[in-house]
N, C-alpha and C positions, 0 to 999 in steps of 0.2 A: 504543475505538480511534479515536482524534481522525485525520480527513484529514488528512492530510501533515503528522501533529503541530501542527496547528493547535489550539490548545487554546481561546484567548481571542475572543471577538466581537473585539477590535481584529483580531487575527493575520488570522481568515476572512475582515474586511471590506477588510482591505490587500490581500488574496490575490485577490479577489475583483475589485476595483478595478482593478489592476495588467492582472488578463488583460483587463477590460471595455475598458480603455482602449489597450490593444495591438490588441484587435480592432475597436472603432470606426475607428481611423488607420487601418487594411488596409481599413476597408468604403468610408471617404470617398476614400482613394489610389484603391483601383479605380471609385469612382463618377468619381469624375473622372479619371479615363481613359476612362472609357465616354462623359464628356459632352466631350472634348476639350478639357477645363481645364489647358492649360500654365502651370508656373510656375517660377522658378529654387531651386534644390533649395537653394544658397549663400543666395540672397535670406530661404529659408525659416530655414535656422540661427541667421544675424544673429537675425534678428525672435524667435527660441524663446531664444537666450539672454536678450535681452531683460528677453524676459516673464518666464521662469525667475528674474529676478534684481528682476526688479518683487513678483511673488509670495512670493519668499523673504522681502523687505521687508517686505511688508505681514502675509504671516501671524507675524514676529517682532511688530510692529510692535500686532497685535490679540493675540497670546499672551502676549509676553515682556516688553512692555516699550516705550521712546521711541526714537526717533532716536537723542538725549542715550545711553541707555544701551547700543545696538548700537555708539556711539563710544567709548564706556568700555570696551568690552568688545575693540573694536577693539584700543586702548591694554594690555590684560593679556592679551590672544593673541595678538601678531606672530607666532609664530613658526606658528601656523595656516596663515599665506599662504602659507610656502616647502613645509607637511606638504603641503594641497592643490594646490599645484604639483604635484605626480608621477601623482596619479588625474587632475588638467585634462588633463596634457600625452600621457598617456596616452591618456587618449580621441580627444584632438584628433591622434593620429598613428593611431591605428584608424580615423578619417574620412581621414584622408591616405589611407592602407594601402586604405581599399576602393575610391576612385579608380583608384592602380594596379593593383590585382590584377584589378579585372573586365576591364582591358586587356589583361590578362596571360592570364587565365585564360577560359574558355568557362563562362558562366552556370553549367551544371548542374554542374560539377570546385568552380567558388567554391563555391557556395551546399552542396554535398555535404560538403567537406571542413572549412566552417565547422561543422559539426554540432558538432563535436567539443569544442565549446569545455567543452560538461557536464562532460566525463570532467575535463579540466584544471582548469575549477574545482572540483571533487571533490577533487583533489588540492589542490590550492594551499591552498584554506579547510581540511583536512585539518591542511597543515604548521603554514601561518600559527596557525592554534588550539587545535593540538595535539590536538583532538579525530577521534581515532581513529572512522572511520563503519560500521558494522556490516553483515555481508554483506546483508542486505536491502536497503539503502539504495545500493550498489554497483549488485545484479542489477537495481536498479529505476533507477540513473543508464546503466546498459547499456541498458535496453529502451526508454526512453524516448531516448537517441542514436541506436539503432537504426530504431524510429521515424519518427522525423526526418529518415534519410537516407534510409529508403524512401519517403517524404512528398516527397520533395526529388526523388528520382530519378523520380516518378510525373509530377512536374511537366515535367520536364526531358525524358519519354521522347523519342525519335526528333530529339534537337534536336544540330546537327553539333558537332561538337568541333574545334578549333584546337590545333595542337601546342605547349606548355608549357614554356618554358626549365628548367631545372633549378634556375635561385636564386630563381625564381615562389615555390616551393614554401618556403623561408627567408623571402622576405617574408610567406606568408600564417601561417606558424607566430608570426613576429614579429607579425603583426597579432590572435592569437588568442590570444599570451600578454599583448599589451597590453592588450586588454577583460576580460578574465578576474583579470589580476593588477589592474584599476584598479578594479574591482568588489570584489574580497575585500578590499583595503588601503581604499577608501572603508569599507568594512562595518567595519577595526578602527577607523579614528578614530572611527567615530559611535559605538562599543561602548567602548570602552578610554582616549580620550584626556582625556575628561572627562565623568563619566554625569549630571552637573550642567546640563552647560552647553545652551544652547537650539541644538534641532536645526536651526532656521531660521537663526538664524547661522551655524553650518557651514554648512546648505547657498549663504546669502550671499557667504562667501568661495569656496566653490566654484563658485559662479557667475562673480563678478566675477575670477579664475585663468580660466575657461573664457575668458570673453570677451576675455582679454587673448591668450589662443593663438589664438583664433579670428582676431582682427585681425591677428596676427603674422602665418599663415597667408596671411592675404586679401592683406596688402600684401606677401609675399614672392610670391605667385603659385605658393606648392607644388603648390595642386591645380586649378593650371591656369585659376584664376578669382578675379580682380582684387576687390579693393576698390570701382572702380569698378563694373565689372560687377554686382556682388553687391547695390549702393545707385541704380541705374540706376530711372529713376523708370518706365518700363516694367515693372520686373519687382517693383516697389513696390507699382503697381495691380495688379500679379496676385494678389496677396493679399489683395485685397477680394473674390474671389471667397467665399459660405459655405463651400464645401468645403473650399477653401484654407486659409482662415481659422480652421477648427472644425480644421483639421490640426493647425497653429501651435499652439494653443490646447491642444489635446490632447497635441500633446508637450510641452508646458512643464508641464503638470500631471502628466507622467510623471515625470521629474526630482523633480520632488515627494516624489512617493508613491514613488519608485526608494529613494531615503533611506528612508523611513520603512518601507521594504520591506528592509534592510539591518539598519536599528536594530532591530526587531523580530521580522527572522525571521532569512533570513540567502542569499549568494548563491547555495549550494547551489539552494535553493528558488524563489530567483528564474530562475535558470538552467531548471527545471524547467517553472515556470511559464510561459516563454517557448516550450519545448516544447510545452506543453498549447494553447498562443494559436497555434500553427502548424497543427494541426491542426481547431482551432475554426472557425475564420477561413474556412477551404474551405465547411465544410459551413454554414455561416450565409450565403457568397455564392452560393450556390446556392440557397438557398430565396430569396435575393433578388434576383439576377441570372440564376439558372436555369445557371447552372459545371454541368459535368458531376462528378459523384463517380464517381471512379476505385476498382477495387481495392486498388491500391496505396494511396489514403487510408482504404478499412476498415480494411486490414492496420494502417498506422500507430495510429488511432483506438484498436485493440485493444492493440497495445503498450504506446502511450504509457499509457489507462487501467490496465493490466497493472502496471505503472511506477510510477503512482501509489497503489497498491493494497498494492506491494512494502513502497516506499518511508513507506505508513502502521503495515505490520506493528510491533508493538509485540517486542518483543525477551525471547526466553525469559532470565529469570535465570542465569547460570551455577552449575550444580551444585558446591558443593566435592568434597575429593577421598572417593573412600568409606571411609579411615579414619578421616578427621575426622566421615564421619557414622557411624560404630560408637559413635564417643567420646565424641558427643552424644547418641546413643541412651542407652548405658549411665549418661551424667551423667543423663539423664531418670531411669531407672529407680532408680538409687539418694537422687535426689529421693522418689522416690515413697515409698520402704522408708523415708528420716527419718520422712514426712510421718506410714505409716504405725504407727509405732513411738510418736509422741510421742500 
């Protein structure tokens, strides 16, 4: 019985990577909160696509092939640019959308009601692949949502709540089918649109789409923070700070591994994973910052493991009907009466 259907040393070491690198970013974000390192969250994006689009390059660049040939390749996939348009722009309106909603909404209702996204992409990767997911794999996308919002709620206790429009509630839906639907449609182009073609190129073109919505964004001023502001040479030096910088760093090598976490397992999984890192992430800053562990994060801890334990169960064959096993019985038996006749 392979974890989480993880079969292959690649699959473990993606899965493995993936949460390492979500819960290092949660160790250095809180370290530097505790050492009073400010920096512009915008300033930080620019710089991660960047890098995300430097890296994409270069690991083509050591895998695939030349410059020369990622431009040849350019030349026989236009029409890649306009596919990844819809997972860039999607994203980049989930970073819109979290802008408004945490104005909208009281910390502990967001971050509660975001849980949710598991269940949706359950479905969504469901449709999109037509592969039908098996009650274990449900009861264990339940326990681990579940989880997550007792995890959430632990954080959140005794913290006041603000009263919530009623179209709050249409934006955060909007913002949870955007992450969800730009995660499962990135997971088909890297699966479906070409099993040939170099992953670092896709993820080049999705790079260079991101950074085009990201500027759009900055010089529209959607989310309230300028082009200027975002390249202001103040908040340039912020990110010389290590913590700062190992952040940057760390998220652009997610993006990475988020692809190759796509192409080789699938968002389901990832989606889960992201689960399993929320719960991690508490009990590792406590052995290192001394956080208090809550009940409500055993409770979660038990789950979400619950979850994943579900979600490994291997799946009984289904029985045919019992006349079809009469009929196979008796084809045995009169096997047997040729065999023993000749």
């Amino acid at each position: 019985m392979a974890f989480l259907g993880l079969e292959t040393l690649v699959q473990k070491s993606i899965f493995c990577v993936y949460i390492g690198l979500w819960v290092s970013y949660g160790l250095l974000n809180e370290y530097a909160k505790r050492s009073h390192i400010k920096f512009h969250s915008a300033t930080a994006v620019v710089a991660q696509c960047i890098v995300k689009l430097v890296l994409a390059v270069g690991l083509f660049m050591s895998q695939d092939g030349s410059l020369a040939k990622m431009f040849e390749l350019f030349k026989r996939h236009p029409t890649l640019f306009i596919l990844y348009l819809i997972p860039s722009g999607l994203y980049a309106l989930y970073d819109i959308l979290a802008y408004v909603n945490l104005a909208l909404f009281d910390p502990p209702t967001y971050f509660l009601l975001l849980q949710f996204r598991l269940v949706i992409t359950g479905l969504l990767h469901q449709r999109v692949f037509h592969k039908t997911m098996n009650q274990n794999q449900w009861l264990a996308i339940l326990a681990v949502t579940i989880g997550c919002v007792i995890k959430t709620v632990g954080d959140n206790a005794g913290a006041a709540e603000k009263p919530i429009p009623v179209f709050a509630y249409g934006l955060l839906m909007v913002q949870i089918l955007s992450s969800t639907f730009a995660g499962v449609y990135n997971e088909a182009l890297l699966k479906t649109y070409d099993k040939n073609l170099s992953i670092h190129f896709q993820n080049t073109i999705m790079y260079l789409d991101s950074i085009v919505f990201v500027m759009l964004c900055l010089a529209l001023g959607i989310t309230g923070v300028s082009f200027r502001d975002a390249t202001d040479v103040k908040n340039l030096e912020a990110l010389t700070h290590w913590p700062v910088l190992m952040m940057v760093l760390i998220m652009s090598f997610i993006g990475v591994v988020t692809s190759l976490f796509l192409k080789y397992l699938d968002s389901v999984r990832k989606a889960i994973a992201s689960g399993l890192e929320l719960v991690v992430l508490p009990i590792l800053a406590s052995l290192l910052f001394g956080t208090v562990l809550t009940g409500y994060l055993v409770l979660s801890v038990a789950l979400v493991a619950g979850g994943i334990y579900l979600y490994s169960l291997p799946v009984a064959p289904a029985q045919p009907p019992l006349a079809l096993q009469k009929d196979s019985k008796l084809e045995d038996v009169d096997d047997e009466d040729s065999k023993s006749v000749v």
